[in-house]
C-alpha positions as protocol buffer text, in pm:
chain_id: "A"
residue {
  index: 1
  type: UNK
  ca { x: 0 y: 0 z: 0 }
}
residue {
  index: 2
  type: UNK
  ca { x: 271 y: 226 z: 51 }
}
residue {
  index: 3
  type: UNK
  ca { x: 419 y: 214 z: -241 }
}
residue {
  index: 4
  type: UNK
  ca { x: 140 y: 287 z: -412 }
}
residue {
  index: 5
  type: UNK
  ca { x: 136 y: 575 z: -233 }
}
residue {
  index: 6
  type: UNK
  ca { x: 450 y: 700 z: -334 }
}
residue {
  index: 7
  type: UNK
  ca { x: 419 y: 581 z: -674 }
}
residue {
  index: 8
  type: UNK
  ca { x: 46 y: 861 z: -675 }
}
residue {
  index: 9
  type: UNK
  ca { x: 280 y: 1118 z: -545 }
}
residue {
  index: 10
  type: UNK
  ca { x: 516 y: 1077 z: -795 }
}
residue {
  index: 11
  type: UNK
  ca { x: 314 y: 1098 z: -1062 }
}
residue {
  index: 12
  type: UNK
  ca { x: 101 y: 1393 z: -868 }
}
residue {
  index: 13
  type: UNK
  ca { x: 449 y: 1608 z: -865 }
}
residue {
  index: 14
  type: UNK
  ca { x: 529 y: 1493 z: -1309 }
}
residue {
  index: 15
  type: UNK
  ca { x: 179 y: 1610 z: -1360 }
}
residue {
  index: 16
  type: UNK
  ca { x: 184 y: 1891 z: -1152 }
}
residue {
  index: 17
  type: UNK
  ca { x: 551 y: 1977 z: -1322 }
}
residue {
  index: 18
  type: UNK
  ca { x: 441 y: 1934 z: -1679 }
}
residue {
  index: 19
  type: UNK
  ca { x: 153 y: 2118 z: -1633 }
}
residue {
  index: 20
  type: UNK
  ca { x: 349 y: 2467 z: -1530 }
}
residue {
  index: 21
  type: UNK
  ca { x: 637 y: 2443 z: -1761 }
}
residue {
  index: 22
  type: UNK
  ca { x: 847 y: 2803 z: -1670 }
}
residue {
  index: 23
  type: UNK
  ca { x: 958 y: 2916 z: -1995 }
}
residue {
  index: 24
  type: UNK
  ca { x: 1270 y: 3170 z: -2022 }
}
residue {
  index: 25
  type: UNK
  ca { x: 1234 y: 3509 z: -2170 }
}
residue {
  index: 26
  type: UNK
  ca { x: 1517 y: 3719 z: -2106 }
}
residue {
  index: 27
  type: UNK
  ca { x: 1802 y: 3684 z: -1872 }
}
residue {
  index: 28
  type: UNK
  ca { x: 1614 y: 3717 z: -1477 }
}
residue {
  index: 29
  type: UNK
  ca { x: 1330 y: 3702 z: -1668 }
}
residue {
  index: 30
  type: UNK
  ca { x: 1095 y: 3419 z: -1710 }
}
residue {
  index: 31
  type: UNK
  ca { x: 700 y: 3298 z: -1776 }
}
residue {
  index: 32
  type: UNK
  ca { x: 532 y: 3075 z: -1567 }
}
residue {
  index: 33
  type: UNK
  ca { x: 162 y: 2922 z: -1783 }
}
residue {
  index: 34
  type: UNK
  ca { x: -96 y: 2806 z: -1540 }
}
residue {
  index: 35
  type: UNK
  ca { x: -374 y: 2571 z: -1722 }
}
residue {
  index: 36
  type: UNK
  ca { x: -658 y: 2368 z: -1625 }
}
residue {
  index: 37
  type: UNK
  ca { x: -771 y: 2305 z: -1274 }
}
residue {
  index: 38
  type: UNK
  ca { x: -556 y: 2429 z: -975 }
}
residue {
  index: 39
  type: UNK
  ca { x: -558 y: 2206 z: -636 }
}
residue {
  index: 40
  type: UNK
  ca { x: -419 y: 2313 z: -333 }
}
residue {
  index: 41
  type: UNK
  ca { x: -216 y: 2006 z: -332 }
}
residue {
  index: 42
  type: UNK
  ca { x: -82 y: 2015 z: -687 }
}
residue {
  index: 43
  type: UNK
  ca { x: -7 y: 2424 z: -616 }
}
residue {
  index: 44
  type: UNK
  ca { x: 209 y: 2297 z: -343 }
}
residue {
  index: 45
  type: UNK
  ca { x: 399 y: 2092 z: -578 }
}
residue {
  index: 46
  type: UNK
  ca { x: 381 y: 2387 z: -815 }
}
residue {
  index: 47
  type: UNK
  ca { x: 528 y: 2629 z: -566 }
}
residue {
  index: 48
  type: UNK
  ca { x: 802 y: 2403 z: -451 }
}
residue {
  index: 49
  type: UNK
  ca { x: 888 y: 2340 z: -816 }
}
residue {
  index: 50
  type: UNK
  ca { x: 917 y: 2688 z: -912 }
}
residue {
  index: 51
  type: UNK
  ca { x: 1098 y: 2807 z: -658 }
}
residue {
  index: 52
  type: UNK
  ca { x: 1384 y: 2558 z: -761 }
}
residue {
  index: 53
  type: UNK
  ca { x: 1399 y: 2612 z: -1091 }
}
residue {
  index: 54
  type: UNK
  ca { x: 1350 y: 3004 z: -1065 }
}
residue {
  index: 55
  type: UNK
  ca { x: 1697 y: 2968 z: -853 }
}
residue {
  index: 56
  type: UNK
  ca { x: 1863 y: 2721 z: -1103 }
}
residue {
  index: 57
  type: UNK
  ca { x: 1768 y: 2976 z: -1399 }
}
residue {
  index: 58
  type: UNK
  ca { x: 1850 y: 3283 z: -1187 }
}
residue {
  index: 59
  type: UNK
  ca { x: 1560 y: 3432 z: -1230 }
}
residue {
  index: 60
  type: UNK
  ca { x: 1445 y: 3790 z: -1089 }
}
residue {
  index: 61
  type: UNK
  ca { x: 1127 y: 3832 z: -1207 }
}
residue {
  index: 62
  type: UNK
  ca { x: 864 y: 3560 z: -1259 }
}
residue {
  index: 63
  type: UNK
  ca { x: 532 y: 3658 z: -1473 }
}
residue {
  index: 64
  type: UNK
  ca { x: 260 y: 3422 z: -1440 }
}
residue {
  index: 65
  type: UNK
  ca { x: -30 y: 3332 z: -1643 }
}
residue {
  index: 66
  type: UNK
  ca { x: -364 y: 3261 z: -1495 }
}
residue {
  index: 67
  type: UNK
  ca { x: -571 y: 3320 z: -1786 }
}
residue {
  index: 68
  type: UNK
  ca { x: -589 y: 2953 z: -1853 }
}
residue {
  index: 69
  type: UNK
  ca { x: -717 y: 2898 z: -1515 }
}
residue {
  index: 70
  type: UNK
  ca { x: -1086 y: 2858 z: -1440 }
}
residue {
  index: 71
  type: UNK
  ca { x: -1213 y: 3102 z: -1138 }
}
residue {
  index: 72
  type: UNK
  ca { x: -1292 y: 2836 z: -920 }
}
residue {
  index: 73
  type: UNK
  ca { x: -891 y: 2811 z: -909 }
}
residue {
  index: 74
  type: UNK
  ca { x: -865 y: 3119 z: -729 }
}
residue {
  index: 75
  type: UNK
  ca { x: -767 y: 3009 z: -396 }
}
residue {
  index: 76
  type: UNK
  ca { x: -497 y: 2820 z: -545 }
}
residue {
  index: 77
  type: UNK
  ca { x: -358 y: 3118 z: -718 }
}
residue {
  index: 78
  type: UNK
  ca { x: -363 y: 3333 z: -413 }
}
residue {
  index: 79
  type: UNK
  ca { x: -197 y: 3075 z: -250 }
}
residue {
  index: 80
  type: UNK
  ca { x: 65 y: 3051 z: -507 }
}
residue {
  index: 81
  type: UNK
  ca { x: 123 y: 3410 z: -523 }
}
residue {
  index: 82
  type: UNK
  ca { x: 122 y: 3509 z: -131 }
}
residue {
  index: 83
  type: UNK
  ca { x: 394 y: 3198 z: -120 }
}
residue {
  index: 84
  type: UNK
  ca { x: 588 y: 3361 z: -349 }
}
residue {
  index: 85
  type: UNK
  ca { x: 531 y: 3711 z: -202 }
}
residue {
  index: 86
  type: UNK
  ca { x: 438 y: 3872 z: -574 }
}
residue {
  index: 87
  type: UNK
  ca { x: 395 y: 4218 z: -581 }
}
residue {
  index: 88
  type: UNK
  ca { x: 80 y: 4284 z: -835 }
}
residue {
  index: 89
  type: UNK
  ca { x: 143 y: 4648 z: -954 }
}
């Protein structure tokens, strides 16, 4: 039972991965496309993710895209961007 546990997490975290590529613009600079539907679990995996890579590619700056996000996501991306402390203006 557990590892079939571990192997749903697993797959959880390559879904979760493949499904917010971040995607290099400039140097520091880099886009992050949210799609579908946004769990609180998966946004974990999401957050942890991103903050990884952001520091592997050295980025500064970090714009994300929620318009392929339905609204019932919402919670999700607030949770996402207070995590990551973004300012909006």
């Amino acid at each position: 039972m557990a590892h079939t546990a571990e192997q749903l997490r697993s797959r959880q975290e390559m879904i979760a991965q493949l499904s917010a590529p971040i995607i290099k613009l400039r140097k520091g600079i880099a886009l992050l496309p949210l799609v579908g539907e946004l769990e609180m679990d998966p946004a974990q995996i999401i957050f942890t993710q991103t903050l990884e890579t952001c520091s592997t590619m050295n980025i500064q700056s970090l714009l994300i895209d929620l318009s392929g996000v339905s609204e019932t996501c919402c919670q999700s991306a607030l949770f996402i961007n207070k995590r990551l402390e973004i300012d909006w203006d």
